[in-house]
N, C-alpha and C positions, 0 to 999 in steps of 0.2 A: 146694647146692641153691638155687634163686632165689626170692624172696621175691614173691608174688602178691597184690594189693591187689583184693578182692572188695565190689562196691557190691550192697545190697536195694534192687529197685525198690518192694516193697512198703512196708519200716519204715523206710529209710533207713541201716540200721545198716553201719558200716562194717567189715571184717574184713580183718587180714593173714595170711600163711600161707606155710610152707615147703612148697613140694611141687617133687616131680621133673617136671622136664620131660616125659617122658612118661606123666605122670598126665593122668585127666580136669579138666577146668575144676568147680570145688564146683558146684553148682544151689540147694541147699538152705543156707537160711538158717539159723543157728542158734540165732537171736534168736528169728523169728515161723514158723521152721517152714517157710514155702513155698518154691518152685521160682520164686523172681525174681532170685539173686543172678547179677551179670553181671561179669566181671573187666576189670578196669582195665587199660588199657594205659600199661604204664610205661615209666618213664626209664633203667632200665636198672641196672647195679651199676656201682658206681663204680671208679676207676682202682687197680689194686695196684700199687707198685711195688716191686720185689724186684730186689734185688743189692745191690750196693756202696757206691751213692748216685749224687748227679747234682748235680753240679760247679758254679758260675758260669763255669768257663772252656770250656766244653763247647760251649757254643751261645755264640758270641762276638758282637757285634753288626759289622752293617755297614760302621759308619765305623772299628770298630778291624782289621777287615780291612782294609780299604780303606791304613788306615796302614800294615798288615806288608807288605804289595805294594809301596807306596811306599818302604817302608824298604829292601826286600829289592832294588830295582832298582839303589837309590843304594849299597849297598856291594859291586858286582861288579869297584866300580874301585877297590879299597882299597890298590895298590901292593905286590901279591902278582905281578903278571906280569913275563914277564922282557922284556928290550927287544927281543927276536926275536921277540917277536908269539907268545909260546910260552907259553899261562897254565896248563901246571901247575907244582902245587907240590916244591918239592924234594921227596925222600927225608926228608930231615933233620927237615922240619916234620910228619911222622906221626906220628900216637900210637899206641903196641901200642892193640891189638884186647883186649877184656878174657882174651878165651882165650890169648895170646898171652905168652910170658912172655919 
């Protein structure tokens, strides 16, 4: 339930409160009694976050992208191709598959 922040135009007094969204707005002040209280409009509830956690490698910054592209361009000519212009890898160099035995 959301937390509602209620101002008296009459006494000033200030009031918080849990009510359900589909409740009416309070009127009545509990300090002086009258039909001045007018609700706040707020900021909101703040952020939960829930799972696992969150990482520094998650959101990676710019320039370190920027390096794995550069890196990633420069080792496609590592001397894995054969001289027939033919760049798969043998048989030989595969690894089982973990289901694989």
């Amino acid at each position: 339930m959301p937390t509602y922040v209620y101002d008296c135009e009459s006494c000033g007094h200030v009031l918080e409160t849990f009510q359900s969204i589909k409740d009416d707005p309070l009127r009545r002040c509990p300090k002086c009694k009258k039909l001045k209280l007018t609700r706040r409009i707020g900021a909101g509830s703040g952020i939960l976050f829930k799972g696992s956690g969150f990482y520094e490698t998650d959101y990676r910054s710019s320039s370190y992208e920027a390096g794995k592209k550069a890196d990633g361009s420069g080792s496609k000519s590592d001397g894995n191709s054969k001289p027939g212009g033919d760049s798969k890898p043998s048989g030989s160099d595969k690894k089982p598959k973990s289901g694989d035995s």
